[in-house]
N, CA, C and O atoms as a DFTB+ gen file, in Angstrom:
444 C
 N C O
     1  1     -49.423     139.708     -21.203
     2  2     -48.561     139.080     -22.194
     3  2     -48.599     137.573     -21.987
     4  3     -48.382     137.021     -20.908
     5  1     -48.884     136.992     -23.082
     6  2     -48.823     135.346     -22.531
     7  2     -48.089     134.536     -23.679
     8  3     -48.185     133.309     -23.693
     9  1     -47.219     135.337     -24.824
    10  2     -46.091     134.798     -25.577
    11  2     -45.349     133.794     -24.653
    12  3     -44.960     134.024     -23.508
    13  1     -45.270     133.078     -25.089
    14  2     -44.311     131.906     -24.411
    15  2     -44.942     130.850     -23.031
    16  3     -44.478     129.858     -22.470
    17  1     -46.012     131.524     -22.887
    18  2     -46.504     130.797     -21.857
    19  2     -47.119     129.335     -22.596
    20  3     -47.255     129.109     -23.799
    21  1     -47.405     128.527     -21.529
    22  2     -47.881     127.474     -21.528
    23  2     -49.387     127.527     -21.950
    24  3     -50.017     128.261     -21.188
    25  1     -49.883     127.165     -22.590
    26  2     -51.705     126.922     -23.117
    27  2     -52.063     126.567     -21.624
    28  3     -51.522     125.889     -20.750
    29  1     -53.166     127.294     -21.711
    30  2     -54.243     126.506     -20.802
    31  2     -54.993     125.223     -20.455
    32  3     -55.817     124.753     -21.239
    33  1     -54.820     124.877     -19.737
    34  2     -55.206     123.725     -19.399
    35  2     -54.285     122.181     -20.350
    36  3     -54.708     121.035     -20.499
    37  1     -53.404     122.591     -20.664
    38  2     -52.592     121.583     -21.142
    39  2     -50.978     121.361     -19.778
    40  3     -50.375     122.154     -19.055
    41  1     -50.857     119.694     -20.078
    42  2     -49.585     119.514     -18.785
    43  2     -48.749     119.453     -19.379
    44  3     -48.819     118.701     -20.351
    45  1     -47.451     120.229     -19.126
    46  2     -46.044     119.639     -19.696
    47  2     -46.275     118.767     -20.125
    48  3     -46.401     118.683     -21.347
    49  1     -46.453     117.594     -19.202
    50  2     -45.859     115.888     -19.747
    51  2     -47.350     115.239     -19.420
    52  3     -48.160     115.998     -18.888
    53  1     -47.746     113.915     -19.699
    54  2     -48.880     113.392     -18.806
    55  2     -48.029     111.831     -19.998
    56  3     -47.390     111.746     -21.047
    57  1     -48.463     111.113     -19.176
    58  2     -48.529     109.449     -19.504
    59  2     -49.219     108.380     -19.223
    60  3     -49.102     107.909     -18.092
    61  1     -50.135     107.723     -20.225
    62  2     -50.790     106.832     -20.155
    63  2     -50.559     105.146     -20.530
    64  3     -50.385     104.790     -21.695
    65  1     -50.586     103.996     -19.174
    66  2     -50.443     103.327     -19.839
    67  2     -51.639     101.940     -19.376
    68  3     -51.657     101.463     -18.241
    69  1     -52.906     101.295     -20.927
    70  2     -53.211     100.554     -20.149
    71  2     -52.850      98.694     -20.905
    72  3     -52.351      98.474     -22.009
    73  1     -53.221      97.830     -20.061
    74  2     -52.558      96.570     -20.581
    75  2     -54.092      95.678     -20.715
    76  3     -55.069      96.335     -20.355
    77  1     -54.324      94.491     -21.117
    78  2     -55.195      94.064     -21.381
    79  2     -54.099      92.398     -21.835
    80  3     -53.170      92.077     -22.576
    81  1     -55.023      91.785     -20.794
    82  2     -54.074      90.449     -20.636
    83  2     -55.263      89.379     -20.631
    84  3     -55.874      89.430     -19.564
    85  1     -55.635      88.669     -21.292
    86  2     -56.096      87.084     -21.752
    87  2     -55.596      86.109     -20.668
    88  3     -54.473      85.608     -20.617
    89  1     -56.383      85.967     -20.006
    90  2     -55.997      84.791     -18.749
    91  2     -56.168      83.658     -19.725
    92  3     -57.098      83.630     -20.530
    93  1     -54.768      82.240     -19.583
    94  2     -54.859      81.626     -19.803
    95  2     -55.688      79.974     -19.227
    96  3     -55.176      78.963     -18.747
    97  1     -57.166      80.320     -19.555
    98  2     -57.860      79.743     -18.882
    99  2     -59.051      79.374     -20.222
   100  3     -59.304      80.260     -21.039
   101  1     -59.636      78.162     -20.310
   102  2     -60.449      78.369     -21.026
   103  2     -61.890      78.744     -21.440
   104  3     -62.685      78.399     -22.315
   105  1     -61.860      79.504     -20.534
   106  2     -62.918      80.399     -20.739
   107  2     -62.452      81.635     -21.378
   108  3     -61.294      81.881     -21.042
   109  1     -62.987      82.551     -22.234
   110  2     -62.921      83.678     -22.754
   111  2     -62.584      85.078     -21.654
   112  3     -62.953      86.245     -21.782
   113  1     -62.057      84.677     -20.966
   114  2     -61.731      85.608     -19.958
   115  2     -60.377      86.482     -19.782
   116  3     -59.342      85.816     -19.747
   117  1     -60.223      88.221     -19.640
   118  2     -59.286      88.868     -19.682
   119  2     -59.563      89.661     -18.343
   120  3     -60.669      89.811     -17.823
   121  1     -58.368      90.134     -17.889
   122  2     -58.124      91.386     -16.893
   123  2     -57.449      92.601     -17.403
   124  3     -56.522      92.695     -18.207
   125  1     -58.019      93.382     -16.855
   126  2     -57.052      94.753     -17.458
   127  2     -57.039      95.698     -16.481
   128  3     -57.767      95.510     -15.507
   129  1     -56.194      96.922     -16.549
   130  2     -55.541      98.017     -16.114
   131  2     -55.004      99.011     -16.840
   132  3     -54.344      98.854     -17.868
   133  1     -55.336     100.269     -16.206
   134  2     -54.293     101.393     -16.722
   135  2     -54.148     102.356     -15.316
   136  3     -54.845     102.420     -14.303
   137  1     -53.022     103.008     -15.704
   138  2     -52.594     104.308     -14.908
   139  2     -52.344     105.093     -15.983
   140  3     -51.888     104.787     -17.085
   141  1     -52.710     106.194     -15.522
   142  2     -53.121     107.668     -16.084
   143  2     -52.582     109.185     -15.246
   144  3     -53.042     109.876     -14.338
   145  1     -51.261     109.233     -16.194
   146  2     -50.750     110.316     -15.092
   147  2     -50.853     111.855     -15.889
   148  3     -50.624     111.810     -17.098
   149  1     -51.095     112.860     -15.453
   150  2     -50.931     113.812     -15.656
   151  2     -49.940     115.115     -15.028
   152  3     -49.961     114.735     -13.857
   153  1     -49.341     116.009     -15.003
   154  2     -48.145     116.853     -14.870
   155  2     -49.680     118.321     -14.673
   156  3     -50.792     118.574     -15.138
   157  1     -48.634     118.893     -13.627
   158  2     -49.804     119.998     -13.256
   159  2     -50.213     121.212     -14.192
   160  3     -49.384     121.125     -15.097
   161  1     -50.702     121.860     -14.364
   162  2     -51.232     122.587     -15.685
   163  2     -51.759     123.798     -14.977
   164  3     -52.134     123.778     -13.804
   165  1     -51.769     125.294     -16.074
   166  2     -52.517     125.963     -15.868
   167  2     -53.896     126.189     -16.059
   168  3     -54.530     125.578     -16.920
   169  1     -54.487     127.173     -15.179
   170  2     -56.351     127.263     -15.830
   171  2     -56.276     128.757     -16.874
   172  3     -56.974     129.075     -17.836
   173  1     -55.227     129.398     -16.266
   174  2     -55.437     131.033     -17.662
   175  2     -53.843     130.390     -18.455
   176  3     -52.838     129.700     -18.285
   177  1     -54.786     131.466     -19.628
   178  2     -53.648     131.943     -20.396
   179  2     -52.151     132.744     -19.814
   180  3     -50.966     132.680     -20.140
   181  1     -52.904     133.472     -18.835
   182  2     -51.532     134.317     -18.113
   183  2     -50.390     133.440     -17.224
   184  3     -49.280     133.834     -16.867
   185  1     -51.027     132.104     -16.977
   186  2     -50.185     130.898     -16.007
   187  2     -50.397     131.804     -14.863
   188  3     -49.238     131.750     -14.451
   189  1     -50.809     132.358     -14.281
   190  2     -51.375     133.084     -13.181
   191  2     -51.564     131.828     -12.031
   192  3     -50.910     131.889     -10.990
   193  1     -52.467     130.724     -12.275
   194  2     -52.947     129.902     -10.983
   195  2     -52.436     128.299     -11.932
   196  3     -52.449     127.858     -13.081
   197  1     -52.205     128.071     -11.154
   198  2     -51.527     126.388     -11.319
   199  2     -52.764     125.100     -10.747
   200  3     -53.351     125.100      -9.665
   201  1     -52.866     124.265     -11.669
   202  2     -53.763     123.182     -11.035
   203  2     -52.472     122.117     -10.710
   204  3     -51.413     122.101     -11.338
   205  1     -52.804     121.302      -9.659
   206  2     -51.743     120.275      -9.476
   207  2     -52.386     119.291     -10.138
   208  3     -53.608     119.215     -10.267
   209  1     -51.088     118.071     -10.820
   210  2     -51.178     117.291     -11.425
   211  2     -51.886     115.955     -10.847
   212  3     -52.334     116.004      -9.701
   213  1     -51.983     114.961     -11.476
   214  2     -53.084     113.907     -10.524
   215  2     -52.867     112.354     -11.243
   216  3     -52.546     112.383     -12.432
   217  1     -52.989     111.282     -10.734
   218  2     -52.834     109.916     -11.331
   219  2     -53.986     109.280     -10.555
   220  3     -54.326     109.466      -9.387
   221  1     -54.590     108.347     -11.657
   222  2     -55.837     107.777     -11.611
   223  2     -55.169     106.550     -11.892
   224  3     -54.066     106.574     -12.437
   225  1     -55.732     105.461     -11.570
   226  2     -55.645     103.824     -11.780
   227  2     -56.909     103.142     -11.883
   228  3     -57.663     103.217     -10.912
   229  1     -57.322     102.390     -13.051
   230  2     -58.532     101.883     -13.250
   231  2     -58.162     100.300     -13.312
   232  3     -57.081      99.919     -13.763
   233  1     -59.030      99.526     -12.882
   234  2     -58.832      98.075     -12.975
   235  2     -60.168      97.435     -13.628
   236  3     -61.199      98.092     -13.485
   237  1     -60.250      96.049     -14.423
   238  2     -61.153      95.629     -14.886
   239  2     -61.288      94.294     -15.258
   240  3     -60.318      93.562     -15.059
   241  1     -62.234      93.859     -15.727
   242  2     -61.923      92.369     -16.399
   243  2     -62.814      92.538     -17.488
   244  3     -63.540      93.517     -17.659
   245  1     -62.694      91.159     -18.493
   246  2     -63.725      91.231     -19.668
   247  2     -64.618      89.373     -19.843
   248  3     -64.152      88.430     -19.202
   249  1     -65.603      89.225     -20.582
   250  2     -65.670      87.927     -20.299
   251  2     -66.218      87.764     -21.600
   252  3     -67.120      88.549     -21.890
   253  1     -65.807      86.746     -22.628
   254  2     -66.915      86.786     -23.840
   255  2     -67.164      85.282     -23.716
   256  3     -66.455      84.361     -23.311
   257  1     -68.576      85.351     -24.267
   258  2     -69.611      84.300     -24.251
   259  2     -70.635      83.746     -25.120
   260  3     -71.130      84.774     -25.583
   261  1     -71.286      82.736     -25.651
   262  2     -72.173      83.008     -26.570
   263  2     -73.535      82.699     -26.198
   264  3     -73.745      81.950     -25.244
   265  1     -74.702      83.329     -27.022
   266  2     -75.908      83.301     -26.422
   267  2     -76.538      83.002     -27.692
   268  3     -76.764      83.885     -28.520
   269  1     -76.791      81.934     -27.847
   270  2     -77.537      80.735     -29.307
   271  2     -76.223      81.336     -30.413
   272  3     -75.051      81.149     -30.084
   273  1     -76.496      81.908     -31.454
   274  2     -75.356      82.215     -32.434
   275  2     -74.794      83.279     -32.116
   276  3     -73.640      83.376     -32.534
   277  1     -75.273      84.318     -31.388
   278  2     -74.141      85.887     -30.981
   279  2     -73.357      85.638     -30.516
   280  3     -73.056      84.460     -30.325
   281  1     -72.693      86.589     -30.136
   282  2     -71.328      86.440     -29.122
   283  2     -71.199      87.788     -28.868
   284  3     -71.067      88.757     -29.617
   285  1     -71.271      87.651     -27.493
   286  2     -71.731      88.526     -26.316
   287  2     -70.057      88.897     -25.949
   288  3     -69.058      88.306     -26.359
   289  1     -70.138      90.045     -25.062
   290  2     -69.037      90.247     -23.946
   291  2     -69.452      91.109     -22.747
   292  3     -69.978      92.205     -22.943
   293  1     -69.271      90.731     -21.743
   294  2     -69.463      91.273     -20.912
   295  2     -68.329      91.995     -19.855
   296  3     -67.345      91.476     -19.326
   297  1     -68.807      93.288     -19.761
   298  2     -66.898      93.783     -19.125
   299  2     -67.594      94.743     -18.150
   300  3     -68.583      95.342     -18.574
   301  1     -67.112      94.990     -16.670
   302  2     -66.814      95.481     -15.582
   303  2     -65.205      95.905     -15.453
   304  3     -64.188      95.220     -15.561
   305  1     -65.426      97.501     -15.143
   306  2     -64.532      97.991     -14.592
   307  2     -64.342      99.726     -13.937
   308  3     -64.838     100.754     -14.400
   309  1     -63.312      99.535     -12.537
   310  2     -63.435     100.280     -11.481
   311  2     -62.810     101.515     -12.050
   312  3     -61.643     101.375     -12.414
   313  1     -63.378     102.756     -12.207
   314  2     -62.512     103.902     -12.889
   315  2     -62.267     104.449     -11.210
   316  3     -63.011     104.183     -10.266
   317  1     -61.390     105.027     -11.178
   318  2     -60.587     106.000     -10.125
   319  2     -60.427     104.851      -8.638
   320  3     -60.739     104.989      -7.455
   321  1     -59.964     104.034      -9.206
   322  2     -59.783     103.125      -7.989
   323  2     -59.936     103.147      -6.671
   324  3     -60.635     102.521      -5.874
   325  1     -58.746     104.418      -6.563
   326  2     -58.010     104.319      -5.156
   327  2     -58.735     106.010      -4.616
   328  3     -58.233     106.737      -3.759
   329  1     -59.766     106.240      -5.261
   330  2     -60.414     107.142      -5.218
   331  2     -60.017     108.789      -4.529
   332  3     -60.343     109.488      -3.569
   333  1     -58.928     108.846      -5.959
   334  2     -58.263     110.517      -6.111
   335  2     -59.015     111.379      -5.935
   336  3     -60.099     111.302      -6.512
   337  1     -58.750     112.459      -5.126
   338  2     -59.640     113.846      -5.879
   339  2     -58.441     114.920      -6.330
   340  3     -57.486     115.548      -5.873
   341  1     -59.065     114.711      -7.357
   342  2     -58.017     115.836      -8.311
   343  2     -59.303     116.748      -9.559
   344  3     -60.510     116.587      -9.742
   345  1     -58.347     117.622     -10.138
   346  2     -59.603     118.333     -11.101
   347  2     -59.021     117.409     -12.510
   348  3     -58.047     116.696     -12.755
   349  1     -60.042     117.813     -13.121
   350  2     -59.776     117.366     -14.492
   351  2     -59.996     118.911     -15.846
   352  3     -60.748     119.856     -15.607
   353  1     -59.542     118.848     -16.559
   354  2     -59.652     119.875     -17.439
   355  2     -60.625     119.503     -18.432
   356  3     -60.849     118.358     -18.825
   357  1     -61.301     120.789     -18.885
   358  2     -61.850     121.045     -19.833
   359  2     -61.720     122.348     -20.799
   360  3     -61.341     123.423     -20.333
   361  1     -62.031     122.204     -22.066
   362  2     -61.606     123.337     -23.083
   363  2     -62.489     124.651     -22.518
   364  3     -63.589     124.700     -21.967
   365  1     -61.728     125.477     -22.817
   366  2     -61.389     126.870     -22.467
   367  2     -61.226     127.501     -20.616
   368  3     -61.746     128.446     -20.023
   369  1     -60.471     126.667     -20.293
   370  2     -59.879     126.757     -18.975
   371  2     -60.910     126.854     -17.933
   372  3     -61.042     127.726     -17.075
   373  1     -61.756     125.599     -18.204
   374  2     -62.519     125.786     -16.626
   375  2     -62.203     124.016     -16.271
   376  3     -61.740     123.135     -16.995
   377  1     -62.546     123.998     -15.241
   378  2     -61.778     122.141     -14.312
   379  2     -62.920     121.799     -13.654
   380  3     -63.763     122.613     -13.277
   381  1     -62.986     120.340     -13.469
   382  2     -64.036     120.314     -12.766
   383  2     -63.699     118.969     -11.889
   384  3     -62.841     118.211     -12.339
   385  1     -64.159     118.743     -11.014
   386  2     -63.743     117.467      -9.698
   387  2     -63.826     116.347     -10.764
   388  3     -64.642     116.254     -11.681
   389  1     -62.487     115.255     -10.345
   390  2     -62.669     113.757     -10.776
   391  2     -64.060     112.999     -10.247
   392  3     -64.537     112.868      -9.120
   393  1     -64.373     112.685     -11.195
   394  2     -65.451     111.426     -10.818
   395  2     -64.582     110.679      -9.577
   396  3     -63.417     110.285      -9.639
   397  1     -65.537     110.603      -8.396
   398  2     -65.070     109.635      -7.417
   399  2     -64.903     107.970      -7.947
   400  3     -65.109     107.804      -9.149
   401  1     -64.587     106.880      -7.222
   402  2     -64.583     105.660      -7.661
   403  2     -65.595     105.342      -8.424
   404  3     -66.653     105.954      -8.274
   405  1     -65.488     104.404      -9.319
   406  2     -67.011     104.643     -10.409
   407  2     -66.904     103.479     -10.938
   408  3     -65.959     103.237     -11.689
   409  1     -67.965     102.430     -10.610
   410  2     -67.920     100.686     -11.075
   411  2     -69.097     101.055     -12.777
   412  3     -70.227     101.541     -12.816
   413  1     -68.313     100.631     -13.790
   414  2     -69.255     100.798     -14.804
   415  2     -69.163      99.261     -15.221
   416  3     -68.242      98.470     -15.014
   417  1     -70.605      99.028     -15.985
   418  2     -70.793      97.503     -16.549
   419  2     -71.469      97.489     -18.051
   420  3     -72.385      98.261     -18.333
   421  1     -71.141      96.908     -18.621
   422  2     -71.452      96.916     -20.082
   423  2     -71.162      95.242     -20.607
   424  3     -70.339      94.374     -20.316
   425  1     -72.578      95.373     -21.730
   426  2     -72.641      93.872     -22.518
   427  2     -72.923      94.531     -23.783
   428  3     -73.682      95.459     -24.062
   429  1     -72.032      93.741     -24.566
   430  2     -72.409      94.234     -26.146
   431  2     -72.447      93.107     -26.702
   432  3     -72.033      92.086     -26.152
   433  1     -73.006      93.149     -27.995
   434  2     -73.097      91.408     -28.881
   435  2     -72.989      91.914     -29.926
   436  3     -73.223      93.081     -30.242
   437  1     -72.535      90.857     -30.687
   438  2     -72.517      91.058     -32.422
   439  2     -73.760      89.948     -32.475
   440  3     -74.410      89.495     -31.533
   441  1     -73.845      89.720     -33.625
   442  2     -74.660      89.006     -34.465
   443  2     -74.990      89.104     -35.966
   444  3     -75.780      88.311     -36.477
């Protein structure tokens, strides 16, 4: 019977919050952050086994620039900071390990 139970792989509660702040400097330069909390969840329909809940913190910066007429940005940032191990969910109740600390880098341009 799983009337009334909780869905799978969904948390009671979870809360996300990230900020993105413009250093007042004149260069095109920002820092950012989020924390990412989640509330513990089941993997069945029956609520049978419980995953515990988990909070991640990512930090970053951004930099925009121009290169002849484009305008570039270039952004670095640290996903799982403080390097959690917790599971993460996926649809139809299977979990799988957090990515350990993880430096990603990216440049994009318009033109």
């Amino acid at each position: 019977v799983i009337e009334g139970n909780r869905p799978s792989n969904v948390p009671e509660w979870q809360a996300n919050l990230y900020a993105d702040w413009k250093l007042p400097v004149e260069a095109d330069l920002a820092v950012n952050g989020g924390v990412f909390i989640a509330d513990s969840r089941f993997a069945d329909e029956a609520n049978s086994f419980e995953v515990d809940g988990w909070a991640r913190v990512d930090v970053g910066a951004r930099l925009g620039f121009n290169i002849g007429q484009a305008r570039a940005t270039a952004r670095l940032i640290v996903e799982n900071l403080l390097n959690g191990n917790y599971f993460t969910g996926t649809p139809y109740g299977t979990f799988q390990y957090a990515a350990p600390r993880t430096l990603r880098v990216s440049l994009s341009g318009s033109f």
